[in-house]
C-alpha positions as CSV (number, residue, x, y, z in Angstrom):
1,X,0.0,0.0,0.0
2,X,3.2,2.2,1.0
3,X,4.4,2.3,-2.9
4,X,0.9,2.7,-3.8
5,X,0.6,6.3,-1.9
6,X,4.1,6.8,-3.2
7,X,3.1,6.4,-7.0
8,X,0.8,8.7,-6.2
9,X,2.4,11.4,-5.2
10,X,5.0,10.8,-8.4
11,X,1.9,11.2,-10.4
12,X,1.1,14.8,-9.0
13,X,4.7,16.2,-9.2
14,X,5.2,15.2,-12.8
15,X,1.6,17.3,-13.2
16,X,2.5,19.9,-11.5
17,X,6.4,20.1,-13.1
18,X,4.6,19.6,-16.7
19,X,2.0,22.4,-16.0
20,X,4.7,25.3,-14.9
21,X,6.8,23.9,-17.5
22,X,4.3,24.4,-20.4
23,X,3.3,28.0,-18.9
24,X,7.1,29.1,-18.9
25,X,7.4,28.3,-22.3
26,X,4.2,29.8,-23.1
27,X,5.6,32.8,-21.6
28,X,9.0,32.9,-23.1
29,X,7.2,33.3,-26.1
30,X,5.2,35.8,-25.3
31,X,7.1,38.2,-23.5
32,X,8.7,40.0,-26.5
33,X,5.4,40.9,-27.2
34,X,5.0,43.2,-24.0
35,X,7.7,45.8,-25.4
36,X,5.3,47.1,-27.7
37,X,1.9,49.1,-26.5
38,X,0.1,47.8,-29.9
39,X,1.1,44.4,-29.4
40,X,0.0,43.8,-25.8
41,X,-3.1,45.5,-26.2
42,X,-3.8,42.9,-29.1
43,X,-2.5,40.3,-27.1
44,X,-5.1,41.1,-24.1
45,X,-8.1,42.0,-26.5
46,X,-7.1,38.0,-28.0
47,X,-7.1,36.5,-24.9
48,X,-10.2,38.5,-23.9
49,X,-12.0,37.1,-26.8
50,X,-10.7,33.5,-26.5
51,X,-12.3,33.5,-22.9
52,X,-15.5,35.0,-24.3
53,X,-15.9,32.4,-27.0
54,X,-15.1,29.7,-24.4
55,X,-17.2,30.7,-21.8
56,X,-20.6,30.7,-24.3
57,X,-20.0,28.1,-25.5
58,X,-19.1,26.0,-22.7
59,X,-23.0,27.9,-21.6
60,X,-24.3,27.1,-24.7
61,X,-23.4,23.8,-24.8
62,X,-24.3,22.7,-21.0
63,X,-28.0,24.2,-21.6
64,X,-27.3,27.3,-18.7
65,X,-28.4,29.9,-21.3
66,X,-30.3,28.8,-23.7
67,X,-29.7,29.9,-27.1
């Protein structure tokens, strides 16, 4: 049961290394972007609108707003 627990736990540090990993490297290559006023403002209003999208439809399509 011991190696079990321990297993685990090896499980939810490789998730948690993997996700930071993957959100440094997102953000690596998106920090040049945040030199220029124009860029980061398109960046944002992106970002803004990719939330948007996601959050009607996720509504949309679990039938909390219907359409």
């Amino acid at each position: 049961m011991q190696e079990f627990f321990e297993n685990v736990l090896r499980y939810c540090r490789y998730f948690v290394t993997f996700t930071l990993g993957v959100f440094f490297a997102l953000y690596q290559w998106v920090r040049p972007m945040f030199s220029s006023p124009l860029r980061l403002t398109a960046l944002i209003g992106i970002l803004i609108g990719l939330s948007g999208f996601i959050f009607f439809t996720l509504r949309a399509m679990l039938g909390l707003n219907p359409v």
